[in-house]
C-alpha positions in Angstrom: 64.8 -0.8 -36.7 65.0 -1.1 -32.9 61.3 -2.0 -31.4 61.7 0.7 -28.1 58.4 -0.3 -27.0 59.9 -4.4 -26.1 59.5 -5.0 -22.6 63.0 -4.8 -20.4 65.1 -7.3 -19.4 64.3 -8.6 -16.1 67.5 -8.3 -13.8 68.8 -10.1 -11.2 67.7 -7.9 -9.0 63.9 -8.0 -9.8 63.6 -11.7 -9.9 65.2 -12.0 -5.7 62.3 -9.1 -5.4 60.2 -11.1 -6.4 60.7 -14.2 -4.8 60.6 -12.1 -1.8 57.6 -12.1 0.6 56.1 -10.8 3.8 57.4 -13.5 6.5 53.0 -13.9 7.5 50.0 -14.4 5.6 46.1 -14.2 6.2 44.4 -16.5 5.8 40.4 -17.9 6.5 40.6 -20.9 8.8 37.1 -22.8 7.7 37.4 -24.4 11.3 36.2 -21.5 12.9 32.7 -21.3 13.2 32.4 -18.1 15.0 34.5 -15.4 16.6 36.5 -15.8 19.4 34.4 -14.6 22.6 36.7 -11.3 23.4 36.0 -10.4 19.9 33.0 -9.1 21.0 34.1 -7.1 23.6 36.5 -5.6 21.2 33.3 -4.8 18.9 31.8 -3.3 21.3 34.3 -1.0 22.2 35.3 0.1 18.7 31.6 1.0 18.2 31.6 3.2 21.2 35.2 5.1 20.2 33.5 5.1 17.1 30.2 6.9 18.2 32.6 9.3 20.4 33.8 10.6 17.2 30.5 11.7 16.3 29.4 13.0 19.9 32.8 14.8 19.7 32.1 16.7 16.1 28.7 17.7 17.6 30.9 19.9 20.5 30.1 17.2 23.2 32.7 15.3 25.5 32.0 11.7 24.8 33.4 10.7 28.2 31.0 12.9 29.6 28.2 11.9 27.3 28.7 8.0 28.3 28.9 8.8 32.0 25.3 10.6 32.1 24.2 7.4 30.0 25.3 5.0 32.4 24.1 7.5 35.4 20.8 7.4 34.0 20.4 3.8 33.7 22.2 2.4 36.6 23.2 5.2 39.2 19.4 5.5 40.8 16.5 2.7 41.8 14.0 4.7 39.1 16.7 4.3 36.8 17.2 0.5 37.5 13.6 -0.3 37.2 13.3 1.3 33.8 16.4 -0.5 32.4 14.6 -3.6 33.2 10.8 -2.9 31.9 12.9 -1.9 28.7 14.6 -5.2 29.2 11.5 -7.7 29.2 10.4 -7.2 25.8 14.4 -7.0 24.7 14.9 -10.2 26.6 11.3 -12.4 25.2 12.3 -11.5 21.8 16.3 -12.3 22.1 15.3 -16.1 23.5 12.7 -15.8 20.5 15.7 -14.9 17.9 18.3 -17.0 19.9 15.9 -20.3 19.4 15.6 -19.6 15.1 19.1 -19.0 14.8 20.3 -22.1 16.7 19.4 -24.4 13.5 20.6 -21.4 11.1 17.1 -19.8 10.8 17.8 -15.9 10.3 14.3 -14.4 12.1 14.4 -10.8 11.8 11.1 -10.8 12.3 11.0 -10.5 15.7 8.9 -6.5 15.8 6.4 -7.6 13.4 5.7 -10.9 15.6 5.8 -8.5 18.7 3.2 -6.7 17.3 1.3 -9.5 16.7 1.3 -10.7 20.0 0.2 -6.5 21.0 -2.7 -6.9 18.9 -4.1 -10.7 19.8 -4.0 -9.5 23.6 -5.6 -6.2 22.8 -8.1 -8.1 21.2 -8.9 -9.7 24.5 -9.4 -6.5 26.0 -11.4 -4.7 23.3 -14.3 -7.5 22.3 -14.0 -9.3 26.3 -14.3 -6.1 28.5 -16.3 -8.7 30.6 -14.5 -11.5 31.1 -14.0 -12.8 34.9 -11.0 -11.2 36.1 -9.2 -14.3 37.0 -9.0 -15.2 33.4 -8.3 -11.8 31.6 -4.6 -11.9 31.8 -4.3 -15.8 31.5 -6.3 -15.7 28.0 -4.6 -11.8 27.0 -0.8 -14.5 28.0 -2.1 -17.5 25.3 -3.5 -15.1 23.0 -0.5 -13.0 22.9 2.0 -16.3 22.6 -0.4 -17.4 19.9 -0.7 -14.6 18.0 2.7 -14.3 17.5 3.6 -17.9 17.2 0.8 -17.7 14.1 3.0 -14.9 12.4 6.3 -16.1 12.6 4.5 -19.7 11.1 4.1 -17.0 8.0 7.6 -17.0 7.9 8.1 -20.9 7.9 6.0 -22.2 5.8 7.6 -20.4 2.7 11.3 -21.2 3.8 9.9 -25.2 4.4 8.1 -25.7 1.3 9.0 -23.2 -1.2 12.6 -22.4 0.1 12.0 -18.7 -0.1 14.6 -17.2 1.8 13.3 -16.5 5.5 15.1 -13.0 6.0 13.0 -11.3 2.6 9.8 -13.0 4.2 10.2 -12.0 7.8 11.9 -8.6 7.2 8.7 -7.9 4.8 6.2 -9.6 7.5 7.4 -6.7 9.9 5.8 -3.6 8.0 2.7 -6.1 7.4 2.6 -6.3 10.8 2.9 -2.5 12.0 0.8 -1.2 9.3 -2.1 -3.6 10.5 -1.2 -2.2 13.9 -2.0 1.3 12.3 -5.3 0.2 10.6 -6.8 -0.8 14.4 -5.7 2.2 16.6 -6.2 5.1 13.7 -9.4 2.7 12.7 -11.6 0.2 14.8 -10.3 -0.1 18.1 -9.4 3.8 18.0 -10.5 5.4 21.4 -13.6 7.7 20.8 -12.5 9.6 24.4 -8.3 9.4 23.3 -9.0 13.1 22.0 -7.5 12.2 18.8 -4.3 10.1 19.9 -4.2 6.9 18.2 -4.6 4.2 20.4 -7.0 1.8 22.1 -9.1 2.5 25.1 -6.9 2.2 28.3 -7.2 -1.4 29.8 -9.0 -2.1 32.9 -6.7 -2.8 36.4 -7.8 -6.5 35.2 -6.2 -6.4 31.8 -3.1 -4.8 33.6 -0.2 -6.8 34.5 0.5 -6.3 38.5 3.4 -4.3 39.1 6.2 -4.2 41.9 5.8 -1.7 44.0 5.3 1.4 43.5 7.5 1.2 40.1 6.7 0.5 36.6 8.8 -2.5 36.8 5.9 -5.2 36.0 4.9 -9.2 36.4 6.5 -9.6 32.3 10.1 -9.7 34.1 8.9 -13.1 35.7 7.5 -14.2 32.1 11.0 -13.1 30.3 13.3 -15.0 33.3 10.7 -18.3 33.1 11.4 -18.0 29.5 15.1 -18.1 29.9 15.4 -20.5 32.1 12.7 -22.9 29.7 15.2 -22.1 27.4 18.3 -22.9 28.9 16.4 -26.7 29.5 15.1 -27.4 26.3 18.0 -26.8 24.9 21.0 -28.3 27.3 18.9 -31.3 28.6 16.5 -32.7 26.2 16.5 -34.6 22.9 15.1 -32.1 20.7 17.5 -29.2 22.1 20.5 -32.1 20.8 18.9 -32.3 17.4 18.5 -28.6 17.7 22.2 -28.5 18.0 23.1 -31.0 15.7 21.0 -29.5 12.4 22.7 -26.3 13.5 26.0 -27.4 13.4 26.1 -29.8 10.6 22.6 -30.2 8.8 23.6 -32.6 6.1 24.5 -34.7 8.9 21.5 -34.1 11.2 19.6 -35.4 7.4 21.4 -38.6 7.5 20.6 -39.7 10.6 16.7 -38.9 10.0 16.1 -35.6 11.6 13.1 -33.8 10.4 14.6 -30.8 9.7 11.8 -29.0 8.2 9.3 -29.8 10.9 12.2 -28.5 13.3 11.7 -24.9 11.6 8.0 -25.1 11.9 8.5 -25.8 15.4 10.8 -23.5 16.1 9.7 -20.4 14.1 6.3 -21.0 16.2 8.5 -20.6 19.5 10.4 -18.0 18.2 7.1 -15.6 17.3 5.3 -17.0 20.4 8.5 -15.5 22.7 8.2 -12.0 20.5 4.0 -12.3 21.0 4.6 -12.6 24.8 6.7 -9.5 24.6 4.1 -7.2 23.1 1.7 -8.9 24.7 3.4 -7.6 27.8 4.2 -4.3 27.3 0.5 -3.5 25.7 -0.7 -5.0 29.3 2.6 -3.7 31.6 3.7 -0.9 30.3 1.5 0.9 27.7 -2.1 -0.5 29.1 -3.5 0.1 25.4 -2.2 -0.8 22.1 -1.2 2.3 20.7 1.0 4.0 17.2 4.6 3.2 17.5 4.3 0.9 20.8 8.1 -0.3 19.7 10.7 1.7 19.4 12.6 -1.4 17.5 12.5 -4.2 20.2 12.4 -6.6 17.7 15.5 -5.0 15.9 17.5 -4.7 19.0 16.9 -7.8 20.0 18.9 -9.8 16.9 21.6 -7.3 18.2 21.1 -8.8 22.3 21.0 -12.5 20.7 24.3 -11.9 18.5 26.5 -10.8 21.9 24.7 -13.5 23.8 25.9 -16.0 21.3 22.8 -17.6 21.8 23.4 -18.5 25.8 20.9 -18.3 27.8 22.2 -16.5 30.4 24.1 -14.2 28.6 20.9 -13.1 27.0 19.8 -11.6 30.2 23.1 -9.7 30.8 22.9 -8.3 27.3 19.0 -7.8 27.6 20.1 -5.7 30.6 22.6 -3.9 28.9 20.6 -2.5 25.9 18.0 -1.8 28.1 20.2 0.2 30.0 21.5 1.7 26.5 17.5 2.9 26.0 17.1 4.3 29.3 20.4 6.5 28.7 19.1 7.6 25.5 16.9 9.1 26.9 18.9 10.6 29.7 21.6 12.6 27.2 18.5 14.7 26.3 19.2 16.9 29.2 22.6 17.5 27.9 21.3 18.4 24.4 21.8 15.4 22.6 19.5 13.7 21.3 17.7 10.2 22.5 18.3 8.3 19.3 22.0 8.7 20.1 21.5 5.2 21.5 20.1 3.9 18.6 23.1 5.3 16.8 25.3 3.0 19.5 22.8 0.0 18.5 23.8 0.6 15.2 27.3 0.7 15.4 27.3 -2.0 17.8 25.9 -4.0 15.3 28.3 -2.8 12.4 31.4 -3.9 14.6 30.1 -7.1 15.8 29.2 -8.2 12.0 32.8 -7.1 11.7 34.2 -8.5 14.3 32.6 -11.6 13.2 34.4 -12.4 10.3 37.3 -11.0 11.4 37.5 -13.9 14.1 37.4 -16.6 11.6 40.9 -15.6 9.5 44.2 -16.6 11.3 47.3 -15.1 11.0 50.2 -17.5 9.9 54.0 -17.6 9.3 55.4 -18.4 6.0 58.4 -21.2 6.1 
């Protein structure tokens, strides 16, 4: 009895099919440590076609809806000025994340360290409403830079002695942070005169950062460009931005020639919360003059988002500081054409998205077989 359930002959035919292959294969080239740099570019392009989709189904022109963004951050002097008060604290934190992620050190704490810094200087304001004016802003400065320099030292000390994983820690430290922020201004430091609205007392013209002009634009821009520029040095010119370097590029070997590489991520997750504490240090005393609910509207998000296009230079963090400030600033712009503002956060998002993408993409090569 014939088995009809015995597997065919294989032909001739079938085995040159299957010797046959496509004349290219993909491949992951473990040379490449990051993406090519128009790879970002290209991100950021397929996130906006992406987003245009979106504007589109909502009965919108996208064309139109990106021009009005662009108008509204760039196309007048008010306009200007706003992009770059939103771009201090989007620049502070970016050298902040920049620095941790040079020696592999994923911060994403960056909004719970801002806060920090928000509450240390308020602090200032609310228990020293008579300190000698030409020491108010000096001490609100160190007291801001410490108190977030202390929080992301929460961070570090479980990644450096217990290895716990920096990004759980950090991410976690952020709601820690912000619901502290809510016990003060709905609690202690709540304004018996705010009628209600949760924030501090207003801070005196001597616990106010001077401004330029008659614009909003305030003396935290001079903090975020010192900042880049201290950066920029530490990192090009001296020994410890070479180790920096080094444990970031290779870390066993940065071990075997004696580099302290846990002391390196105390050191630098300090810096790193003492740039975000300087940031909401400034904006309580530039922008908001009280420490009030919801003071960030995700600096501390946006900014791993300015560091990643940057790729941690310098002087690319202040173009792309400007840029997503610019992207705030037309949020809010679109709302006159019926979109909403968080329309930029959706960009931000999507930005994001493609850039991750984008990232790995860059490290796989295309070869030919043969």
């Amino acid at each position: 009895m014939s088995d009809h359930s015995a597997t065919p002959p294989i032909t001739a035919e079938k085995t040159a099919a299957s010797k046959r292959t496509l004349p290219f294969r993909i491949e992951l080239d473990p040379s490449r440590k990051e993406s090519p740099w128009w790879m970002t570019i290209v991100s950021v392009l397929l996130a906006l076609l992406f987003c245009g989709v979106f504007i589109a189904a909502n009965g919108m022109n996208p064309v139109t809806v990106y021009a009005k963004m662009f108008t509204g951050a760039f196309g007048t002097s008010f306009g200007l000025t706003e992009t770059l008060v939103k771009a201090i604290p989007l620049l502070l934190c970016g050298i902040g994340v920049a620095i941790a992620y040079r020696i592999s050190v994923w911060n994403i704490g960056a909004e719970g360290q801002f806060a920090a810094g928000a509450m240390a200087a308020t602090a200032v304001a609310v228990y020293f409403p008579d300190m000698p004016p030409y020491l108010t802003i000096p001490v609100m400065v160190l007291f801001g830079i410490v108190g977030g320099g202390l929080w992301g030292l929460l961070t570090a000390i479980p990644r450096t002695y217990f290895q716990v994983n920096e990004l759980i820690t950090s991410l976690m430290l952020n709601y820690v942070a912000l619901l502290l922020l809510n016990y003060f201004v709905f609690g202690p430091w709540k304004d018996p005169k705010g009628m209600n609205f949760p924030g501090s007392p207003m801070f005196t013209a001597e616990q106010s950062l001077p401004v330029f002009g008659d614009t909003r634009l305030h003396f935290g821009l001079v903090f975020a460009l010192a900042g880049v520029l201290l950066y920029a040095f530490l990192i090009r010119y001296t020994k410890w931005g070479y180790e920096l370097r080094l444990i970031g590029a290779n870390p066993e070997a940065a071990r075997n020639a004696g580099i302290p590489i846990n002391k390196h991520i105390l050191i630098v997750m300090i810096i790193s919360g003492a740039m975000a504490g300087l940031a909401g240090m400034s904006e309580v005393s530039g922008v908001t003059h009280r420490l009030m609910y919801g003071i960030s509207p995700g600096y501390g998000y946006t900014a791993i988002i300015v560091a990643w296009i940057a790729k941690l230079n310098p002087f690319g963090l202040i173009v792309s500081a400007f840029l997503f400030g610019g992207l705030i600033v037309g949020g809010y712009s679109v709302q006159t054409i019926g979109l909403p503002s968080s329309t930029s956060s959706m960009i931000q998002g999507a930005i994001l998205f493609f850039l991750i993408a984008g990232n790995m993409a860059g490290k796989f090569r295309i070869r030919r077989n043969g």
